[in-house]
C-alpha positions as CSV (number, residue, x, y, z in Angstrom):
1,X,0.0,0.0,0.0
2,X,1.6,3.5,-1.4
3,X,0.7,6.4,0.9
4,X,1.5,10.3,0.1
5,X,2.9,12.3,2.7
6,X,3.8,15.9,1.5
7,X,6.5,15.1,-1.3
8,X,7.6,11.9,0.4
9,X,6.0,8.8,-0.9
10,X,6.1,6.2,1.8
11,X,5.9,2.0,1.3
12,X,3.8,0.0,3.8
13,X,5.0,-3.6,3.5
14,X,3.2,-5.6,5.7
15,X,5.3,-9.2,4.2
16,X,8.3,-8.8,2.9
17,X,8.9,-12.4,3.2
18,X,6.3,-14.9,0.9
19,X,4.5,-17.5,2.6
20,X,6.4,-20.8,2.6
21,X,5.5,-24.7,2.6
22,X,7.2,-27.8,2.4
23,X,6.2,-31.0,1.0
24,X,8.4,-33.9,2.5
25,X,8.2,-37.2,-0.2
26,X,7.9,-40.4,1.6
27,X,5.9,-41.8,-1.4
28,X,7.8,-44.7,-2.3
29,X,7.9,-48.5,-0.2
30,X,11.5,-47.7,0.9
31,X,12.0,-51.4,1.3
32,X,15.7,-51.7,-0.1
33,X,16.9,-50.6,3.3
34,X,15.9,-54.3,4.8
35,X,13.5,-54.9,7.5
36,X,10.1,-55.2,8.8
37,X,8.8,-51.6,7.8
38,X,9.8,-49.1,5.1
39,X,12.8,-47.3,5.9
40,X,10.6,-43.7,6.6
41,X,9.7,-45.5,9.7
42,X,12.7,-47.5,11.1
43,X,13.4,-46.0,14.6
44,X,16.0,-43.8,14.8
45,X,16.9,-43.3,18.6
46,X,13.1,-44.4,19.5
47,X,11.0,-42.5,16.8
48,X,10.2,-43.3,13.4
49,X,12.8,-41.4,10.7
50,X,10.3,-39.8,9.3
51,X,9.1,-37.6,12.3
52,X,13.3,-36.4,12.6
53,X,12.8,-35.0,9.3
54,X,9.3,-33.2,10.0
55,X,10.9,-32.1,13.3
56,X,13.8,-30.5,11.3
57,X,11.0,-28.5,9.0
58,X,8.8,-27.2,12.4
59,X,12.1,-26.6,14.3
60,X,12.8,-24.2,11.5
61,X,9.2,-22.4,10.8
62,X,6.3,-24.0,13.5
63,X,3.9,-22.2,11.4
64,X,5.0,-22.9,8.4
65,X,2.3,-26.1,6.5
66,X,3.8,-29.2,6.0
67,X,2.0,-31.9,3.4
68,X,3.8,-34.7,3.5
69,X,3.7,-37.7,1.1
70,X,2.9,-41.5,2.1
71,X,1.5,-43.9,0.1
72,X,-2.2,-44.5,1.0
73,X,-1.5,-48.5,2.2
74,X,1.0,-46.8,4.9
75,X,-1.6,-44.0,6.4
76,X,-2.8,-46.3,8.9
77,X,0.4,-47.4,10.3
78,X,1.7,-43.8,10.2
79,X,-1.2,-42.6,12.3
80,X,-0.8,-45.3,14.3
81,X,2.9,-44.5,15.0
82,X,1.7,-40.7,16.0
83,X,-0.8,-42.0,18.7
84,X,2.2,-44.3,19.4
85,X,5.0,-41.8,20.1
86,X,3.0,-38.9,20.9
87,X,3.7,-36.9,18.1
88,X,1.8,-33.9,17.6
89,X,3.3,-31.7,15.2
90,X,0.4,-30.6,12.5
91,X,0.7,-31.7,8.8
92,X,-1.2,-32.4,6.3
93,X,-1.1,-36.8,4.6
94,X,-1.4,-36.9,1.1
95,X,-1.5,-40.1,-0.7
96,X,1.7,-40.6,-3.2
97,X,2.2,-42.0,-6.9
98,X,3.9,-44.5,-8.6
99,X,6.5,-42.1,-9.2
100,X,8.7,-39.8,-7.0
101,X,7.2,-37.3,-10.0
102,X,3.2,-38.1,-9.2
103,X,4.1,-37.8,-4.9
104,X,5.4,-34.4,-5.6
105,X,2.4,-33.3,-7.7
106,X,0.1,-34.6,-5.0
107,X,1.7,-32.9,-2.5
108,X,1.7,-29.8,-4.7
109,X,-1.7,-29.6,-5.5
110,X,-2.0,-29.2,-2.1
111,X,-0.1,-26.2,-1.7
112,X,-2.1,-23.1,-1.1
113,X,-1.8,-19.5,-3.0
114,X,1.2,-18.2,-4.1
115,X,4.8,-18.1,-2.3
116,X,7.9,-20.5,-2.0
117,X,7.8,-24.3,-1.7
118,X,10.0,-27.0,-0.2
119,X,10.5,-29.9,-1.3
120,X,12.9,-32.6,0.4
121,X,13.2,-35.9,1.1
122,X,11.9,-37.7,3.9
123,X,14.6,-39.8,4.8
124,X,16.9,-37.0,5.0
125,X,16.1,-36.0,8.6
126,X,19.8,-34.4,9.6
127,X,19.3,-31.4,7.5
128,X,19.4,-27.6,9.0
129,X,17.4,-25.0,9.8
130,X,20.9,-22.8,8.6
131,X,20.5,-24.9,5.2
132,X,16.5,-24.7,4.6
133,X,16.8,-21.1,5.2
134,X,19.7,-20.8,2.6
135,X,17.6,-22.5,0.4
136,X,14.1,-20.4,0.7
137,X,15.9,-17.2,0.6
138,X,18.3,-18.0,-2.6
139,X,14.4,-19.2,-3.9
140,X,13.3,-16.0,-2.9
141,X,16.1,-13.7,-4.9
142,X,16.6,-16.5,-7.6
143,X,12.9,-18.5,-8.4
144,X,14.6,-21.5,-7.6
145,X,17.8,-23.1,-5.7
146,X,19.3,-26.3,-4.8
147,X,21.8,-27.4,-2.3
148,X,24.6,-29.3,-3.7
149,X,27.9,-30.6,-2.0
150,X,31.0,-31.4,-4.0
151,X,31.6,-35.3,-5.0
152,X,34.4,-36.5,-2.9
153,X,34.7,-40.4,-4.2
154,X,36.4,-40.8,-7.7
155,X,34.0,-41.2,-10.6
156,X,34.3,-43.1,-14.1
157,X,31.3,-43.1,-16.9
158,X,30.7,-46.1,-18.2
159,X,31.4,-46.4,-22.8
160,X,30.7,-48.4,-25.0
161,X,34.3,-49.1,-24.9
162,X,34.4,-49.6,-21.1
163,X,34.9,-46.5,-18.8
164,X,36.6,-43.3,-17.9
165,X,37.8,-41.3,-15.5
166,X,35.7,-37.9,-14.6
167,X,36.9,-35.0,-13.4
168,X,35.1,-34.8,-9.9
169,X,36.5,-31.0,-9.7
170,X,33.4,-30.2,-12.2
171,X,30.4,-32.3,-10.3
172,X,28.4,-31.9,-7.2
173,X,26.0,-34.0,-5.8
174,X,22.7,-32.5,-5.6
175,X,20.7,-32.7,-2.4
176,X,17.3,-31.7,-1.0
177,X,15.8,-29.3,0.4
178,X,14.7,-28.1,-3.6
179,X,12.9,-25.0,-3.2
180,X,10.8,-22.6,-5.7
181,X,8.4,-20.5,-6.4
182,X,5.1,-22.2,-6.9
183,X,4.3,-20.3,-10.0
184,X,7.5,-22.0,-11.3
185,X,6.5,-25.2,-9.9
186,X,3.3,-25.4,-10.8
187,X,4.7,-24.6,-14.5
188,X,7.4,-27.4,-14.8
189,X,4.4,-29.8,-13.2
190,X,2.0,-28.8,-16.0
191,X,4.7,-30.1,-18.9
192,X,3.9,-33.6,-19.8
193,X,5.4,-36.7,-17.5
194,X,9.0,-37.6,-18.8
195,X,10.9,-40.5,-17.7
196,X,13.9,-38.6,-17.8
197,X,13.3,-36.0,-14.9
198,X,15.0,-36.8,-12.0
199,X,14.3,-34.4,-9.6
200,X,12.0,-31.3,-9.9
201,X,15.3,-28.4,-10.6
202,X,15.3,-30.5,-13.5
203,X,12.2,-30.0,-14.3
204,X,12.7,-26.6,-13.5
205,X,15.2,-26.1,-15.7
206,X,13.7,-27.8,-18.8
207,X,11.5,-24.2,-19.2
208,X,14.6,-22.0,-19.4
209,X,14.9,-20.9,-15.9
210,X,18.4,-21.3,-14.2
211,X,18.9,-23.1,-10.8
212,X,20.6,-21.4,-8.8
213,X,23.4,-23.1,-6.4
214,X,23.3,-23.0,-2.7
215,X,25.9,-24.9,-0.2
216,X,24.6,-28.3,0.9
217,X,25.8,-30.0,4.0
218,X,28.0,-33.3,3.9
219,X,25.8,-34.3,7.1
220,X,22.4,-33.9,5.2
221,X,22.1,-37.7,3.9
222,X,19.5,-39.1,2.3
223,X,19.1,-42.6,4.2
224,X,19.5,-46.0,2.6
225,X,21.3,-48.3,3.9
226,X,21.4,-49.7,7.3
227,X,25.1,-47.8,7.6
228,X,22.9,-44.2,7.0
229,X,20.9,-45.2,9.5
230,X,24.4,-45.9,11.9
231,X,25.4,-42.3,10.8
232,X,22.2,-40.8,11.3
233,X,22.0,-42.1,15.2
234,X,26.0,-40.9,15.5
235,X,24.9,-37.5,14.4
236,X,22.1,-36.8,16.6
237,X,23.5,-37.7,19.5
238,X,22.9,-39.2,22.6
């Protein structure tokens, strides 16, 4: 709202900031991890993974929605794991897809009005209020940012004649928290379904509009093995 005193023209803001949500993907069976129950809810110091991760997201913003993604056979057990362990933090279930592509679109068609979203993984439950935030303001300036940490193993692409050596200077690993503007969102979500997306920046990107970069955290791991799930306890402590 403008407002004209004498020759001065003076700018009430009353939100600098857009609104923000986060969708956290636990769509898929998550059964390659071993074990009697997908690996979003293998206990992790007495709790089920997946609440870490939601934790992370209201520790950051408690007002902030969260929708986050199951698939519908596992809403029963989740609930059942809330009443269980006494979790209370508010978010919104929303049945997932076949596809990590078709969770996020559920979860998006969820999101309300205009503003910045979130999207991460739910089995990455060590990530930072420091890193989201780096991530929804680079969205803010930028439309949309990922985080991304550099590749420390050595890496070799497979040919046709056998394989070869790249130069791990020149590649990051690309982790979540992926945030945008919806608008942008909602655009790459209304292009057609392609195998070849991987993640939604890439989806992003396929309309012209650049990514930009923001500095992931070595500690922020997506959970898949039985080891993550070691390093996972290690880093939250006793």
């Amino acid at each position: 709202m403008w407002r004209v005193l004498g020759v001065l023209c003076v700018v009430a803001v009353t939100d600098l900031y857009p609104s923000r949500t986060a969708i956290i993907v636990a769509g898929g069976s998550g059964l390659r991890l071993g074990g009697p129950v997908p690996k979003q809810f293998q206990s992790v110091k007495g709790r089920p993974l997946l609440m870490w991760t939601i934790e992370a997201f209201h520790g950051y913003d408690a007002a902030m929605p969260l929708i986050v993604v199951l698939p519908q056979m596992h809403f029963d057990i989740w609930r059942a794991l809330c009443m269980g362990h006494r979790f209370f933090i508010e978010h919104q279930v929303v049945a997932g897809g076949a596809q990590r592509y078709h969770s996020v679109k559920a979860g998006l068609d969820k999101v309300e009005g205009d503003g910045l979203v979130a999207v991460h993984d739910g089995v990455r439950p060590l990530v930072s209020k420091e890193l989201i935030g780096r991530c929804f303001d680079a969205a803010h300036a930028h439309g949309a940012a990922i985080p991304a940490v550099p590749v420390v193993p050595s890496i070799r692409e497979t040919t046709a004649d056998g394989s070869r050596a790249l130069d791990r200077a020149k590649l990051l690993a690309v982790q979540t928290p992926q945030c945008f503007h919806t608008d942008l969102l909602r655009g790459a979500f209304a292009l057609p379904y392609d195998a070849t997306f991987t993640d939604e920046a890439t989806m992003v990107e396929r309309m012209g509009v650049k990514v930009d970069l923001v500095e992931g955290e070595e500690h922020n791991i997506k959970v898949t093995s039985a080891m993550d799930l070691k390093l996972v306890e290690a880093f939250l402590g006793p």
